[in-house]
C-alpha positions as CSV (number, residue, x, y, z in Angstrom):
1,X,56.0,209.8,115.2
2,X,52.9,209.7,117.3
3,X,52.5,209.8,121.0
4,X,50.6,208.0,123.3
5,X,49.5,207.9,126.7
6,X,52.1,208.5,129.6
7,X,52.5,205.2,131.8
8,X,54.8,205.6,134.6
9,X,58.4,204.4,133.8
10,X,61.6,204.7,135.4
11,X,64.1,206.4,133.3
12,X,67.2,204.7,132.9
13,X,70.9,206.4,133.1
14,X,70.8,205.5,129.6
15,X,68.2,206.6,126.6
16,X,66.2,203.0,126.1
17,X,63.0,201.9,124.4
18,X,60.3,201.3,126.8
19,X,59.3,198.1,127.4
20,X,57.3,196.7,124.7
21,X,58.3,198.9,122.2
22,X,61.2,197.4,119.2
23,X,62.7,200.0,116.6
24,X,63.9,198.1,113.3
25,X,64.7,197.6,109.6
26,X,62.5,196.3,106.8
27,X,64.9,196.0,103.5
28,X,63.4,198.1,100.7
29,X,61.1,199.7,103.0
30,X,62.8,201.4,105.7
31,X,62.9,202.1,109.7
32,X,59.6,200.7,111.5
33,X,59.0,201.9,114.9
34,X,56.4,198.9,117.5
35,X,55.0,201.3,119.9
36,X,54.4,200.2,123.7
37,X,50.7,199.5,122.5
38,X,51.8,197.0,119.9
39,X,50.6,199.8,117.3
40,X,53.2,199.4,114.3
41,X,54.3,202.7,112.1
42,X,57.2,203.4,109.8
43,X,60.0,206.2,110.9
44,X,61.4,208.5,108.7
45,X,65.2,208.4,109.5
46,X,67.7,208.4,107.0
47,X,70.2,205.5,107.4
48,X,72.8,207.5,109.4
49,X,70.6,208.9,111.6
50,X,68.7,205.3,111.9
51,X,72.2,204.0,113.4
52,X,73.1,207.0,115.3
53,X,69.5,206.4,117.1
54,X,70.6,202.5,117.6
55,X,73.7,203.3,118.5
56,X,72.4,205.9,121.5
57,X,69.2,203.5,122.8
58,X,72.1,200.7,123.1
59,X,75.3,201.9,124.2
60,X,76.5,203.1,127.8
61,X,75.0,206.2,129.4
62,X,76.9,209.3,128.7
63,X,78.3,211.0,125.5
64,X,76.3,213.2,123.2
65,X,73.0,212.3,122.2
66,X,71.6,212.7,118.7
67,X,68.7,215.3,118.3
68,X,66.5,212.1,117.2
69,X,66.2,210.7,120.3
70,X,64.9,213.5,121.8
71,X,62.3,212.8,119.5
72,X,61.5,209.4,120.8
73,X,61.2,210.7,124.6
74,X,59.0,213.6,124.0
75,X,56.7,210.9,122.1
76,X,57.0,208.8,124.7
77,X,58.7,205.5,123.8
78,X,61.4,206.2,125.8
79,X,61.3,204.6,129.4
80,X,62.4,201.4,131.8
81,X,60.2,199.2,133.8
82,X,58.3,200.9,136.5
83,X,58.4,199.3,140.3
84,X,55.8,199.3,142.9
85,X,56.0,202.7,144.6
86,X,56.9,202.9,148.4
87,X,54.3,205.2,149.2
88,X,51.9,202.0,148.8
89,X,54.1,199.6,149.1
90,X,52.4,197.9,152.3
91,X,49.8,195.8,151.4
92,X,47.7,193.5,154.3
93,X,46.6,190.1,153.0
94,X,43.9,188.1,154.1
95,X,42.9,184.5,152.5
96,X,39.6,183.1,154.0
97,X,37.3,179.8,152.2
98,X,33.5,179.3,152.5
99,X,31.8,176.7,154.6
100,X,33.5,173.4,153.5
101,X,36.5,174.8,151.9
102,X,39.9,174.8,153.2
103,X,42.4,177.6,152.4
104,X,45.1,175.0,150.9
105,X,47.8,177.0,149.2
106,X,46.6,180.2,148.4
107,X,47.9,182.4,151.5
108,X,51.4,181.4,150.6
109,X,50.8,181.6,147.6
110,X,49.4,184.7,147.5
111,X,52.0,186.0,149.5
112,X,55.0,185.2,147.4
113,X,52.9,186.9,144.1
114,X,52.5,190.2,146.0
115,X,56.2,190.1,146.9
116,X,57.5,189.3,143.5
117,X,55.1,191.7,142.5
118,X,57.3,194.8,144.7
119,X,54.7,194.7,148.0
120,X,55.5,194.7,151.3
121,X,53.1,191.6,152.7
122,X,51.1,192.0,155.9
123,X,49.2,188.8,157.0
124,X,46.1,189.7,158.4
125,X,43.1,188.0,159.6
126,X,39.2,188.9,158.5
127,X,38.9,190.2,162.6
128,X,41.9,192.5,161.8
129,X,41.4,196.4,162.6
130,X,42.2,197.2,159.0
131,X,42.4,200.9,159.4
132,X,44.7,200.8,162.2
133,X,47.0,198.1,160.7
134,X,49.4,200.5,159.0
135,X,48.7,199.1,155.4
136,X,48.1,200.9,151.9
137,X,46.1,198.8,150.2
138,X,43.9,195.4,151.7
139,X,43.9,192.2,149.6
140,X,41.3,189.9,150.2
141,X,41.2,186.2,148.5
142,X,37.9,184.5,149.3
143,X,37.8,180.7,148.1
144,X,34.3,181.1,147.6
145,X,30.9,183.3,146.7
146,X,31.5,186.7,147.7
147,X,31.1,187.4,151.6
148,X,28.1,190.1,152.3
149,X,30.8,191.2,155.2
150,X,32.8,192.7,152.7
151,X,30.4,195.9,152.3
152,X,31.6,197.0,155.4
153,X,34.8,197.2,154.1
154,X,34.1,199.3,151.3
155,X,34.9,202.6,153.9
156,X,38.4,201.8,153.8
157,X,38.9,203.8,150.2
158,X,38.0,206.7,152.0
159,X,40.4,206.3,154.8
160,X,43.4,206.1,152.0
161,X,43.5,202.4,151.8
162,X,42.7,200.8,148.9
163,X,40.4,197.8,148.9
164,X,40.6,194.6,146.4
165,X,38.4,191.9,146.5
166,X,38.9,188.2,144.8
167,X,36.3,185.6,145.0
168,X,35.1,182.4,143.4
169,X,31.8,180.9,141.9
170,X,32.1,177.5,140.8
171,X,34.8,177.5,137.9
172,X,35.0,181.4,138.0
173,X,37.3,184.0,139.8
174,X,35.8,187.4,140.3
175,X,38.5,190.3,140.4
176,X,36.4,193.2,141.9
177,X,38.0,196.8,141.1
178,X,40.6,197.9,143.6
179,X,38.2,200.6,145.4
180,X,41.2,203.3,146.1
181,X,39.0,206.7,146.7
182,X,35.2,207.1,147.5
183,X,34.6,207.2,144.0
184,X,35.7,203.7,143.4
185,X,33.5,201.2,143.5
186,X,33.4,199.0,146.3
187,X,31.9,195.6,146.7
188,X,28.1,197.3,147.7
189,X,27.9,198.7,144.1
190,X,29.5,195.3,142.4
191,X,26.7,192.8,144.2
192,X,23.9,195.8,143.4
193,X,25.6,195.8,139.7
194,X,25.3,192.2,139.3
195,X,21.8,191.6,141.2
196,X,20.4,193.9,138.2
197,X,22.3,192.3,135.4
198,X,20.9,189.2,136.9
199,X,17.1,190.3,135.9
200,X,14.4,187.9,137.2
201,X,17.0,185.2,138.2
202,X,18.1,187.9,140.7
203,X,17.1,186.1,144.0
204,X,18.6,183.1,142.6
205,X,21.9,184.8,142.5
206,X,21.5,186.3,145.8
207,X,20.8,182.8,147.7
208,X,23.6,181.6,145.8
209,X,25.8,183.5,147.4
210,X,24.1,183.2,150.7
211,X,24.6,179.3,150.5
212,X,20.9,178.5,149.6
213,X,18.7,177.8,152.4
214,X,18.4,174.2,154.8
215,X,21.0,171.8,154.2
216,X,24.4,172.7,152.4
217,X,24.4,173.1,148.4
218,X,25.8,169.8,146.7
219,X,28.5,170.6,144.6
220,X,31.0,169.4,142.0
221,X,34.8,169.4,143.4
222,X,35.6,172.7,142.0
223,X,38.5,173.7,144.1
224,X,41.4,175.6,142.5
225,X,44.3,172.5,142.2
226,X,48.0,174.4,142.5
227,X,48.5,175.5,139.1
228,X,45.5,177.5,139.3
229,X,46.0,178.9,142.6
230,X,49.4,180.2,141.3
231,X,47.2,181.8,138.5
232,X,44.7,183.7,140.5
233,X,46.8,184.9,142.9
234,X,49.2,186.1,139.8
235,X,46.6,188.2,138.4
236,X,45.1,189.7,141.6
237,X,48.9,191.0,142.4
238,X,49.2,192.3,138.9
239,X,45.6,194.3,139.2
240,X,47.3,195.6,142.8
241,X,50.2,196.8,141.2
242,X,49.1,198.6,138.1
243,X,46.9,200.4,140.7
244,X,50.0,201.3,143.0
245,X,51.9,202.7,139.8
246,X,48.9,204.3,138.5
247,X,49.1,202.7,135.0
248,X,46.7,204.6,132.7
249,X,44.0,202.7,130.8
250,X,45.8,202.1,127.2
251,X,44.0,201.1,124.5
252,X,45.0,199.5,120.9
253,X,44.6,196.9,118.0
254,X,45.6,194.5,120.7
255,X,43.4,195.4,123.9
256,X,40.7,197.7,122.3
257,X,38.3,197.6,125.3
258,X,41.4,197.6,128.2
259,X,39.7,199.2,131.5
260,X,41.5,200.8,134.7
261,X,41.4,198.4,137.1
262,X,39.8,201.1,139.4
263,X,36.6,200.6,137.1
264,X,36.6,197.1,135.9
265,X,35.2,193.5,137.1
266,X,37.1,190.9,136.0
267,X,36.1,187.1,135.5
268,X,38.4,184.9,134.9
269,X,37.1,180.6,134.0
270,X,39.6,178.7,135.2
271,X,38.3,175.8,132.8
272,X,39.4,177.5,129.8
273,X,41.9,180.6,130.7
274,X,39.7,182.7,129.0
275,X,39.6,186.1,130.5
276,X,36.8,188.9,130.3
277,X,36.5,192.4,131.8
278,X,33.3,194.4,132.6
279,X,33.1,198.1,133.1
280,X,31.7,198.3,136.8
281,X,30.2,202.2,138.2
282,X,29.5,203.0,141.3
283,X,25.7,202.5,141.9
284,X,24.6,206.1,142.7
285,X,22.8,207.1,146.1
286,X,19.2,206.7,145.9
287,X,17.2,209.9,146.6
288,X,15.0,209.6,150.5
């Protein structure tokens, strides 16, 4: 039985499968074990130690446990769901639109995610002392191109909050890595990061986000309708918690390149669903 990488789990009263993971028959064949990471492998148990294990990962806590389950623990398949942590439970929230825009549903929307999610939801406004506000981590919807404001709120890592950003380009939702420690990187190293994958059209990018110059840009109606408001505002809780639990990165047959979302940018195009992630480093200091 192999073993894969810890995730943190909360371990029942009672020995259970983690979730994710399903242990069953195949006639003629045998026990087959589906780890967490959707990997599929056979199990060598006799029959009546097959239903001894069944009988243990299903009944009521207590009793004696067979030696085969011990097994299944120390491989890690054992576990229950894991729930946000108290320690960063707080989270501040702030929902803000470009020039034009109007915030429509995403600050309660965004609100009732993180709290379905396990966070404790602090409102904030964009004038907000951040540091002093008592939070763990900052979440930071922006119905629009990335603010250039935001690098100065890349500090906050290294004052033990951590710092997510979610923007919007057209059709596309950019989930920037949750910046959690001063290694992270924070929205300075993700606009440098996409400036130089941007080659030559670089200063096209750049006025892009800066809302081109004279009159306002023209542009298609490409405002999130409810559905996928609900969507965005799912995902960026879900990126919030797997950083508050820690979750390792864990890769498989099913999510070979899976990044941390410490160290990944994610784009989401709300036209399609499809959903990609980019490995994102911080952009080292440059020498005087």
């Amino acid at each position: 039985m192999s073993s894969e990488p810890r995730e943190p789990v909360d371990l029942p009263d009672a020995p259970r499968l983690r979730p994710g993971a399903a242990l069953f028959r195949v006639d003629g064949h045998g026990a087959v074990l589906r780890a967490a990471d959707g990997d599929l492998f056979d199990v060598a148990l006799p029959g009546a130690a097959l239903d001894g294990v069944a009988r243990a990962l299903t009944g009521p806590a207590g009793g004696d446990q067979p030696p085969e389950v011990a097994a299944f623990a120390s491989a890690g398949h054992l576990g229950a769901r894991a729930h946000w942590p108290a320690e960063h439970r707080a989270v501040g929230l702030v929902c803000t639109a470009g020039p034009g825009l109007d915030l429509g549903g995403h600050t309660p929307t965004a609100a009732a995610a993180l709290a379905r999610a396990g966070a404790d939801v602090r409102p904030l406004g964009p004038g907000d002392d951040m540091a002093a506000a008592g939070i763990d981590a900052l979440c930071w919807i922006h119905d629009g191109p990335p603010p250039a404001a935001w690098t100065a709120f890349d500090a906050l890592a290294a004052k033990g909050i951590a710092w997510q950003r979610v923007s919007r380009e057209g059709r596309h939702v950019f989930f920037e890595p949750v910046a959690a420690s001063p290694g992270d990187p924070g929205h300075a190293d993700v606009r440098a990061r996409r400036l130089a994958a941007a080659g030559s059209g670089h200063q096209r990018l750049a006025a892009y986000w800066a809302g081109g110059t004279g009159d306002a840009p023209i542009e298609g109606d490409d405002r999130p309708d409810e559905l996928e408001q609900h969507l965005i505002s799912a995902i960026a809780a879900h990126d919030l918690r797997a950083w508050a639990l820690g979750t390792p990165q864990r890769t498989g047959d099913l999510t070979p390149a899976a990044l941390p979302p410490q160290r990944r940018l994610r784009v989401l195009d709300l036209d399609t669903g499809a959903i990609s992630d980019h490995a994102v480093l911080p952009v080292p200091t440059a020498a005087p």
